[in-house]
N, C-alpha and C positions, 0 to 999 in steps of 0.2 A: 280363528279365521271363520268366515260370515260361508266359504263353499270347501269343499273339498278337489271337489272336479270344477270344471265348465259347461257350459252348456251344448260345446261343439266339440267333445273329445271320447264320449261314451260309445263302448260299441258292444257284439254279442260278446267278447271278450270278458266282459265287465260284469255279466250277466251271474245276480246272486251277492253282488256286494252292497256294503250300504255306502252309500255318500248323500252329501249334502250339497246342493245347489243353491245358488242366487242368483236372482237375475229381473229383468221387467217379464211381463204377463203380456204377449203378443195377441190370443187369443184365447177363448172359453168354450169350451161347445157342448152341452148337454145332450147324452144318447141314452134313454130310458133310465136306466139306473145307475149311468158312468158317468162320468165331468172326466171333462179331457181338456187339460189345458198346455199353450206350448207356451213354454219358457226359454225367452231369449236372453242372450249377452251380446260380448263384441265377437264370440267366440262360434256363435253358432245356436240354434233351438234344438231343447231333447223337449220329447211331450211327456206331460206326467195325466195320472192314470189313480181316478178318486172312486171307489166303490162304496155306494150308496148301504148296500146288503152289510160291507164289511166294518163300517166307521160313518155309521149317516153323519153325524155331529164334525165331522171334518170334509166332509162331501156338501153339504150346506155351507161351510166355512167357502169352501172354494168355489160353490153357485155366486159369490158376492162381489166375487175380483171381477175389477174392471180392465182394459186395455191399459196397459204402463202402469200397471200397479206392481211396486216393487215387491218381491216375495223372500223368503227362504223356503225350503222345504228339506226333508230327511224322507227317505227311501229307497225301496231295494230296486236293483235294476234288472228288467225281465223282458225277456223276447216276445216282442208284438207279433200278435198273432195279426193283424192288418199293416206290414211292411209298408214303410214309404220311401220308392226306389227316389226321391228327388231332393232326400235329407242324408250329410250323413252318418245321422245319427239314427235311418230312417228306420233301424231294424230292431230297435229298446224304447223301452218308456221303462218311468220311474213310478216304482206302486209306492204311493207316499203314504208315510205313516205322521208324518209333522208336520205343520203349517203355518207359518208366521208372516204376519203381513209387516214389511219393513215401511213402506210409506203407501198410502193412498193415490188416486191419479184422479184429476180432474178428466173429464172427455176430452182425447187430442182434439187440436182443429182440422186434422187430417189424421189420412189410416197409416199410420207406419210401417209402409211396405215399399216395394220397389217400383209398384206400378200403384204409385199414390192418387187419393184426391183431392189433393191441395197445389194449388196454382204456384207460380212462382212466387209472388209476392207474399203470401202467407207462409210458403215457406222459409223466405228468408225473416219473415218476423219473429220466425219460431225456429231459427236456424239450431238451437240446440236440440230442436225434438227432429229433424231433417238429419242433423247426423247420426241418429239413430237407425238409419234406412240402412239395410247391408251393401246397395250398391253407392252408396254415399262415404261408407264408412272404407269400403274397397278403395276407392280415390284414393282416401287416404295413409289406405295403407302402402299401396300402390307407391305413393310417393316415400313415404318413410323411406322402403326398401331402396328406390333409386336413390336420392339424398346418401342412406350409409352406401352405397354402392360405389357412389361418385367419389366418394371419400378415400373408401379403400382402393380404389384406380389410382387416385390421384397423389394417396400416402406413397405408394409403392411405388409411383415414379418420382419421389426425392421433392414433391410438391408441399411446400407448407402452409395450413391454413392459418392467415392470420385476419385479424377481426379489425377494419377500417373504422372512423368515427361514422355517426349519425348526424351531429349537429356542423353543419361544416358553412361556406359562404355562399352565396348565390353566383350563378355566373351566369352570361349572357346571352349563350349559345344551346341550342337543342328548345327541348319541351320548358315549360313554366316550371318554376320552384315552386315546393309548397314550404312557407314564409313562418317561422316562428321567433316570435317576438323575443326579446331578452331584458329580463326586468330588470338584469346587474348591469346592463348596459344601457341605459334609456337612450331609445328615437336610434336601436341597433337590432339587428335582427340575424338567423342563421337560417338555411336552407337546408332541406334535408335531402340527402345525395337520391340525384339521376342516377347513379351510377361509382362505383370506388374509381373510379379512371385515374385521375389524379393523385391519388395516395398508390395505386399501385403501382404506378409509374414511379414515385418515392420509392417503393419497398425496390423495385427494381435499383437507384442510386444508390440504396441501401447494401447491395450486393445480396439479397437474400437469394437472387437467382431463379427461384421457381415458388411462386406464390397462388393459393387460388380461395374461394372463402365462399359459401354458400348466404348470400346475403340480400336485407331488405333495398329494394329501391322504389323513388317515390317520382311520380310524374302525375303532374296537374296538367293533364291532356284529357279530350273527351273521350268517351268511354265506348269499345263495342265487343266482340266475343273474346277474343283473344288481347284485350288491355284492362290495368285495371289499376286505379291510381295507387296502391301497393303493389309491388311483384315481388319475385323472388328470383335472382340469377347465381349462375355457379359462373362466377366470376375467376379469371385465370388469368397471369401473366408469365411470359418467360425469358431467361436474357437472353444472350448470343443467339442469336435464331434468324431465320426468312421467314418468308413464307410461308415457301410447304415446311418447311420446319412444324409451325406451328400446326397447319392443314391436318399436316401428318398425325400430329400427336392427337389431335381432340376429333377426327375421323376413329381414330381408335378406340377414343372414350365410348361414339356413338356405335360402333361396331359392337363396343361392349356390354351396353345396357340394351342393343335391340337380343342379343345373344342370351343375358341376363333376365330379361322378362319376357319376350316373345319367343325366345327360342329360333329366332332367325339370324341365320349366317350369312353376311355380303362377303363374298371373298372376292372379288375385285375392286379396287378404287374406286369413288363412289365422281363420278363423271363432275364434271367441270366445264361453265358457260361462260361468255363472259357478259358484263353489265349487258352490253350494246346487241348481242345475242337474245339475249332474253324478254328485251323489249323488243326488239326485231320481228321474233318469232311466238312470243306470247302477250305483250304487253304488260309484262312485269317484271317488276325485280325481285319474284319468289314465285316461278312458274312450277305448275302440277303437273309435272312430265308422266304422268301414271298414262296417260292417254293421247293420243296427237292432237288433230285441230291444229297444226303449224298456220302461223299467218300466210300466205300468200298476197305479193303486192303486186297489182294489176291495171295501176294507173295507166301506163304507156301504153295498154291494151285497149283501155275503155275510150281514148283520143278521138275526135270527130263523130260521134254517136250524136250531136245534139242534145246530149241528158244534160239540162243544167247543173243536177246532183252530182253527176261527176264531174265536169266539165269545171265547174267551180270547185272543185276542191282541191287542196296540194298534195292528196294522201287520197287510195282506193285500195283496200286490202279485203280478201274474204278468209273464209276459211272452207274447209269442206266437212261435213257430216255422211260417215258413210252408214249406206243402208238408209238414209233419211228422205228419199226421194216418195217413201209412203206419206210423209208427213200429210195431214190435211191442212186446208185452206185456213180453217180454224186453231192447228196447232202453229204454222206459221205467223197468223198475226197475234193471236197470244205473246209468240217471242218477241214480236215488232212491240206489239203494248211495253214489254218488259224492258227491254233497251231505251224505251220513250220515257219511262220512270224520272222523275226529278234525282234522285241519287248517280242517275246514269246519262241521262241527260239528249241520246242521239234522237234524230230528226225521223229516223227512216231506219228501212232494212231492204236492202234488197237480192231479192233468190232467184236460185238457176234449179230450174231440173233436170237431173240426167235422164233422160226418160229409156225403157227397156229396148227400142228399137234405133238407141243413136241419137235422136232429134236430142232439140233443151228446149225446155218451157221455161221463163223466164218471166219477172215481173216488169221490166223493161226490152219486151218483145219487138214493140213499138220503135225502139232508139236503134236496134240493134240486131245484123242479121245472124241465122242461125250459123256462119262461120263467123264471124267475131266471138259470138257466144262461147262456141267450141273451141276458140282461144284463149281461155279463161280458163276451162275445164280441164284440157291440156295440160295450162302452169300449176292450178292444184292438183292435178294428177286423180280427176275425180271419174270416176268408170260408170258404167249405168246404175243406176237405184240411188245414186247420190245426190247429195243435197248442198249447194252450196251458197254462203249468207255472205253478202255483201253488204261495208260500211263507208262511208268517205264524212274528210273535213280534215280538219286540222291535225297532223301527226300524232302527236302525243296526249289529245285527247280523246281520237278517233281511236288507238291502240287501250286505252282504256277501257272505252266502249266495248270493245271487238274483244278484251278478253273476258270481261263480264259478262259477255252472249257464250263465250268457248266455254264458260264453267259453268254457267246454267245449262247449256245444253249436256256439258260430263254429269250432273248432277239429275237431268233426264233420260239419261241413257245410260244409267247404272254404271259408268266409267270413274265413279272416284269412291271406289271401294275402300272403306276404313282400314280394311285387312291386308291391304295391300300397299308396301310401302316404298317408295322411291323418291331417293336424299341425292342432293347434288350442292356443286358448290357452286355460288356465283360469284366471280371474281373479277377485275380490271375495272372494278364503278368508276366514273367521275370523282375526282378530288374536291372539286366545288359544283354546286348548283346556282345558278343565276336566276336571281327574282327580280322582274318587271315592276314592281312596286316599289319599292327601295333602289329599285338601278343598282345593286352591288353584290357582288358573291357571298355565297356562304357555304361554310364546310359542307359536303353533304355525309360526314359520319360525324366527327369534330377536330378541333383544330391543330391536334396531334399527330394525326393521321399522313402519315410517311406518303411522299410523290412516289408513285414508279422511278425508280432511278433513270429508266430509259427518258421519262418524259420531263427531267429540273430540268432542263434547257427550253420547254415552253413555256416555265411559270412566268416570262419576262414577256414574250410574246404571244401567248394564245393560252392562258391559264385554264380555261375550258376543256378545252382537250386532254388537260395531263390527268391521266390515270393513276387513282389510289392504291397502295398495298393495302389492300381491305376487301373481305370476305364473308360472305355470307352462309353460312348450311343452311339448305333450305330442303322441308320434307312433306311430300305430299301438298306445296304450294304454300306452307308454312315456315314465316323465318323463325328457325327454333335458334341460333346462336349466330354472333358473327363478331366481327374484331377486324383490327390490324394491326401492320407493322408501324410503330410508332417515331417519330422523329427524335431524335437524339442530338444531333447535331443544333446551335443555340443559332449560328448565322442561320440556316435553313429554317428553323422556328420563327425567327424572327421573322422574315421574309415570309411566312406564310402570315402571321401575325398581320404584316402589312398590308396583303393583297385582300383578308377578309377587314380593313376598313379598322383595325387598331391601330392606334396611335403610343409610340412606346410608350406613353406615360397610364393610358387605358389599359393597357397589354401588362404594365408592371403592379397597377392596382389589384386588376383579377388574378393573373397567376405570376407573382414573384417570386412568389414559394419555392414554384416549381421552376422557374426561370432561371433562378437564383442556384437552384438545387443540380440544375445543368450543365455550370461553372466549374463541378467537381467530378468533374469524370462520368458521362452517363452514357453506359454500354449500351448496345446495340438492344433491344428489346421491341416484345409485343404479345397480344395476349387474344382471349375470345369470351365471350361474354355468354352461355345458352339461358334461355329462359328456363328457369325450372318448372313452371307452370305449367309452359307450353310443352314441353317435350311429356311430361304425365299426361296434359288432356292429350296428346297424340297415339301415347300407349296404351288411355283407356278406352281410346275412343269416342270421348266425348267433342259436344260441338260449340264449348265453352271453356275456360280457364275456371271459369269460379266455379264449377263444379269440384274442380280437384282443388279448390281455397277452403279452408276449414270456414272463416267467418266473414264473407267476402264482401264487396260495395254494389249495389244494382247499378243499372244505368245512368244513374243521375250523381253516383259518387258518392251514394247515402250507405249508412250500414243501418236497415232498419230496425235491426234488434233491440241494437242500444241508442237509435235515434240520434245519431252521429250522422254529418257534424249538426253542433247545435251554441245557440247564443250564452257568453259566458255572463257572469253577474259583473255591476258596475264597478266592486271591489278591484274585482280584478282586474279589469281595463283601465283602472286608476295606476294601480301596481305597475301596470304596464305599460304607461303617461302612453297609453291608446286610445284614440277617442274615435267611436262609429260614426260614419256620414254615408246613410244608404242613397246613392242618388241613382231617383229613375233614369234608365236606358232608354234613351232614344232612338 
C-alpha cells in the first residue's frame, strides 16, 4: 500500500506513531530552516514538517515540489506547536524521515483552492484539476450520500430498482431527441430517452407494482442554470394508487433526505396550490413562497384615470415591497431598466409611495387622485414606508414580468436565503396547453397523463379547462420533481390521442407497444420523477446544477475538456450511409 493513513484522519491521538502518507502537494512554504508543506487527498490536508539542521539532503528534496506534485512520504506524527484551529488535522504535522516523488506536476492553470483563480471556462477545460477543489469534490460527495440514501428509502418500501433501455425511438411530444444513427439499420435511427416514462409504465403491466431507478436522461433543449442536456432523475412508478397516494409517499422521501442532510424536520404537510393559484398570485408554476409579494390585481381600480398604460391594457396588477418606500429615485428606475431587459421584455413600471404621514407619491400623480391612489394601497394592504410596483398588458405575459421584478427584488432584499427552505405542491395544472401557431393542443406534461376524473366530461366540450392528475414539488421556486397519475384505461387514451391531433394510425406508429400492452389488463398506476441534480445543487447551495455534475456541458452544450461534440471522419459517415449537408441559416 502507497499510505497507511490519510490525509484527513490524524489527530493528537496519533502522536509518536509512524505512518505513511500520499497525496498531491497543496502547498510549500520555506520558514528559515523548516519547509512545511501540506499534503492533500480526497480525505483532507495534514502538513508535514522538513528540518533543514536535522536531514538538509531531504529538506532540499522537498524545496523542489511544486503545487500538484504527487508525493509519498514516511514520518512520525507530532503535536504542532503553531495549532491550526481551521484544520482538522490542525493540531499534528508529520516530522518526515522519507520522501518520494510519485509524479511531477506541470504549473496548474489555476490555484486549487476553494476561492480559485480560474474563471469558468478554464475550469471546465481542466475539469479534472477543478475536482480537485474540496468544495467541488463536497458536491459530489454530497450526492453520493443522497443517491444511496434514495436507495435505501426506497428498498425499504417494497420498491425495485430496475434499469430501462438507452437506445429507444423517438417520439414526438416534449423537448427534441438527441438522434443516434444505427449502421445495422441504414437511413434508421434510435433516440435516447427524455425520460423511462414508457417502459415504466410497461414495468407497471408487468405487475412489478413499485418500481423506481436512478437514471440518465437526455434533452436537446437550450441550456441555462438548472438544465443540462444530460441529467439525472430518481425516476419512480407505482400501481393501485391516486394522488396523494403518491403526494404522500415521495413528500416522505423529501422529508427524508432534508432530515438526512440538513438536519431539518417539516412535521406538517408540506402546503398545496393549485396551477391557477400560482399564476394568479406569483406568476408561476414554481413560486418562492419563502417571502410574500402576493400579486395584487387592480385593473377595476385604475378605470377612468386617462393613463393610456392602463386604460389599454386587459391586466393591471402590483405587488407591494414593504419598508421600500426608502427606495431612491435611482434605485427605482434601476428596477424599471431591469424589467425593460430584452429577456423580460415590459414597457414600464409604475410606483406608489406610502409616504410617513398617509399621502402617496406616485409615478402617475398626474392621472390619478390621492384617493384612487389610496385604493390601490388598500387592496395590497400596503401601510406607510411601503413601496408599491405596478405592471399592465397582456395577462400572461404581464404575470411573467411581474414575477421577475418579485424575485429580483427577494434577491435585493436578502428574502431568498439558501438556508432557508420552503417545498410546496402544485397541483390541478391544465391537461393541455393551446398554441397559437399550430392552432392545436398539446399535452402540457405528456400524453399519458390522467384527466381529473371530475373534469372527462369537458374533454368533448371545453378541453381547456379540464385539469390534470399531475403535480409538481416545488422548493424554494425550484421544480425539483413532479409526475402524475397515469391513464389506464385504452378508450380514454385514445380519445386523448385524438384531441392532441393523432391519428390512430400516427398514435399506433409511435406507441403501439404501449397501446397494445394496455389490451392486457393495465392497473391503475402513476409515479414522480425528482431531478437528482436539482435537489444536490439545492442542498448545497449552489446556483447551478453543473456544479454538483462531475463532467458537465457549458452553455452551448460543449463538454470542453474532451471537446465534445465534435465532427466524426468520412469512414464513419459512410458506415452510417450519412451524408453531411451544413446549410447556412437564414
Amino acid at each position: 500500500m502507497y499510505r497507511s493513513n490519510t490525509c484527513g484522519e490524524l489527530r493528537l491521538t496519533n502522536v509518536g506513531q509512524t505512518v505513511t502518507l500520499a497525496g498531491w502537494v497543496q502547498k510549500a512554504r520555506k520558514m528559515g530552516g523548516m519547509t512545511f508543506v501540506d499534503l492533500r487527498d480526497r480525505y483532507g490536508v495534514t502538513q508535514l514538517a522538513f528540518n533543514e539542521a536535522v536531514d538538509a539532503d531531504l529538506c532540499a528534496k522537498a524545496n523542489k515540489l511544486g503545487r500538484e506534485w504527487v508525493i509519498q512520504i514516511t514520518g512520525t506524527v507530532a503535536e504542532r506547536s503553531s495549532k491550526n484551529a481551521n484544520l482538522p488535522t490542525g493540531e499534528i504535522e508529520i516530522i518526515v524521515s522519507n520522501l518520494e516523488v510519485l509524479s511531477a506536476s506541470d504549473v496548474p492553470p489555476f490555484t486549487i483552492e476553494d476561492n480559485t483563480d480560474g474563471g469558468d471556462d478554464i475550469r471546465m477545460q481542466y475539469r479534472y484539476l477543478d475536482l480537485r477543489r474540496p468544495m467541488v469534490r463536497k458536491n459530489l460527495e454530497l450526492r453520493h450520500k443522497i443517491a444511496f440514501e434514495v436507495r435505501r428509502y426506497m428498498d425499504e418500501r417494497n420498491f425495485l430498482e430496475v434499469e430501462t433501455p438507452v437506445l429507444i425511438n423517438s417520439t414526438p411530444e416534449g423537448a427534441r431527441d438527441f438522434i443516434v444513427p444505427s449502421r445495422m439499420n441504414p437511413g434508421q435511427f434510435y433516440a435516447l430517452p427524455q425520460s423511462p416514462q414508457l417502459f415504466k409504465q410497461l414495468l407497471m403491466v408487468s405487475g412489478f407494482d413499485r418500481y423506481f431507478q436512478i437514471v440518465k436522461c437526455f434533452r436537446d433543449e437550450d441550456l441555462r442554470a438548472d438544465r443540462q442536456p444530460e441529467f439525472t432523475q430518481i425516476d419512480c412508478e407505482m400501481t393501485f394508487v391516486e394522488q396523494n397516494d403518491v403526494i404522500e409517499m415521495f413528500e416522505g422521501l423529501a422529508k427524508h433526505l432534508f432530515k438526512y442532510v440538513k438536519n431539518i424536520e417539516f412535521a406538517e404537510a408540506f402546503p398545496r396550490m393549485t396551477w391557477a393559484d400560482a399564476m394568479k398570485y406569483y406568476g408561476s408554476d414554481k413560486p418562492d413562497i419563502r417571502f410574500g409579494m402576493k400579486f395584487v390585481e387592480l385593473k377595476d381600480l385604475t378605470e377612468g384615470g386617462n393613463f393610456v398604460v392602463f386604460d389599454s391594457a386587459p391586466y393591471v396588477a402590483g405587488i407591494c415591497a414593504e419598508g421600500c418606500a426608502s427606495f431612491t429615485r435611482k434605485q427605482i428606475d434601476q428596477l424599471t431598466d431591469f424589467v425593460k431587459r430584452p429577456q423580460i421584455g415590459a414597457k414600464g413600471l409604475v410606483w406608489v409611495r406610502c409616504e410617513a404621514d398617509g399621502s402617496y407619491k406616485s409615478s402617475a400623480d398626474k392621472f390619478y387622485s390621492q384617493e384612487q391612489v389610496k385604493s390601490w394601497a388598500e387592496r395590497c394592504n400596503a401601510k406607510a414606508g411601503d413601496l408599491i410596483l405596478i405592471m399592465a398588458g397582456e395577462m400572461h405575459k404581464t404575470q411573467k414580468q411581474l414575477c421577475e421584478l418579485r424575485l429580483e427584488l427577494g434577491n435585493q432584499l436578502g428574502l431568498r436565503n439558501k438556508d432557508v427552505f420552503a417545498p410546496l405542491w402544485v397541483i390541478d395544472f391544465p391537461l393541455f396547453e393551446w398554441d397559437d401557431e399550430t392552432q392545436r393542443y398539446y399535452a402540457m406534461h405528456h400524453p399519458f397523463t390522467m384527466p381529473n376524473p371530475d373534469d372527462v366530461p369537458m374533454l368533448d366540450s371545453n378541453p381547456g379547462e379540464v385539469r390534470a392528475w399531475a403535480y409538481d414539488m416545488v422548493i424554494n421556486g425550484v421544480e425539483v420533481g413532479g409526475g402524475s397519475i397515469r391513464i389506464h384505461n385504452s378508450d380514454l387514451q385514445n380519445k386523448m390521442f385524438s384531441l392532441l391531433g393523432f391519428s390512430e394510425e400516427s398514435a399506433m406508429s409511435q406507441f403501439g407497444w404501449l397501446i397494445n400492452a394496455f389490451k392486457f389488463g393495465a392497473p391503475p398506476h402513476g409515479g414522480l420523477a425528482f431531478g437528482l441534480d436539482r435537489l444536490v445543487s439545492l442542498f448545497a447551495g449552489l446556483d447551478s446544477i453543473r456544479d454538483c455534475i462531475a463532467f458537465p456541458k457549458n452553455n452551448s452544450g460543449r463538454d470542453v475538456m474532451i471537446d465534445a461534440p465534435s465532427t466524426i471522419a468520412e469512414e464513419q459517415l459512410n458506415e452510417l450511409n450519412i451524408k453531411i449537408d451544413l446549410q447556412e441559416k437564414k
